[in-house]
C-alpha positions in Angstrom: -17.7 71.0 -20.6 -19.8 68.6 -21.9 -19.1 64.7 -22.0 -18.8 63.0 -25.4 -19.8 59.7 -26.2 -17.2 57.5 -27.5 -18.0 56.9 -31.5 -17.7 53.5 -32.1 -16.9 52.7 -35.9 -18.9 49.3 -37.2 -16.9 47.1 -39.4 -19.5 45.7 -41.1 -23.7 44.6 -40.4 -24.2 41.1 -40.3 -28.0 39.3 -40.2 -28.2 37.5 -37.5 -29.0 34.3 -39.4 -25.8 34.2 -41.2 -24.2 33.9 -37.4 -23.4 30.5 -36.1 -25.2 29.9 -32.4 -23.8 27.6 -29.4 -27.1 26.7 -27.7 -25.1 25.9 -24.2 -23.7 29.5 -24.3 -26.5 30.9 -25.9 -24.1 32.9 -28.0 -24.0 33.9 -31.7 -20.4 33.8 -32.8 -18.9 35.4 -36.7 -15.8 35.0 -37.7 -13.6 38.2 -37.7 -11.0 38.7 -39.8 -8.3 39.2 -37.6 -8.7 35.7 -37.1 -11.1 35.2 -33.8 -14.7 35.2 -33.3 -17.4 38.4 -33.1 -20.0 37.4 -30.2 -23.2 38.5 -28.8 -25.3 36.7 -26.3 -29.4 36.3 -26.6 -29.2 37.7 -23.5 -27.6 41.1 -25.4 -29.9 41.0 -27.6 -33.1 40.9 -25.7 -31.7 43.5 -24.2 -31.6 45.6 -27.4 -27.5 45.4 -27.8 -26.5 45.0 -32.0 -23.1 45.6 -31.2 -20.8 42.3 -31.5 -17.3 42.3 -30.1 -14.3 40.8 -31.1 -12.2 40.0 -28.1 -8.8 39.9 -30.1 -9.1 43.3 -31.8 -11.0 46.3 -32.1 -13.7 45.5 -34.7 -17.4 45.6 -34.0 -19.9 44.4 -36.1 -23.8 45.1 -36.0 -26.3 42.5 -36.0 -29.2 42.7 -38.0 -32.1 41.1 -37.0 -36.4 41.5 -36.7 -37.3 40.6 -32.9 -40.0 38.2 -32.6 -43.1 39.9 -30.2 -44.1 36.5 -27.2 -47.7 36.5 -27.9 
C-alpha cells in the first residue's frame, strides 16, 4: 500500500510584504482570523518553506514572495 501525503488545504496567499516582521525573532507574523497570529521564520524561508502556521487553529496560509540571489 502506498503512503499518502497529508493534503494540506491553504487558507489564503499572503505577500510577504504585507507581513509584519520581529527583527529579534526573525519571524514574519499575519494575523489569522481565529484571532492569533500566522508565523514563519527567515530561517523557513531560506529554506524554501511558504507554509505559515497558525498555532491556535488549523489554518495555513502561503507566503508569497521573490527570493533575492547574494551576489
Amino acid at each position: 500500500m502506498a503512503s499518502r501525503k497529508k493534503r494540506e488545504v491553504v487558507y489564503d496567499d499572503v505577500d510577504l510584504d504585507e507581513m509584519t516582521f520581529d527583527d529579534a525573532l526573525q519571524t514574519y507574523f499575519y494575523p489569522c482570523p481565529c484571532g492569533d497570529r500566522f508565523s514563519i521564520t527567515v530561517a523557513e524561508l531560506e529554506a524554501g518553506d511558504t507554509i505559515a502556521r497558525c498555532p491556535s487553529c488549523s489554518l495555513i496560509i502561503r507566503v508569497l514572495y521573490e527570493a533575492v540571489a547574494d551576489d
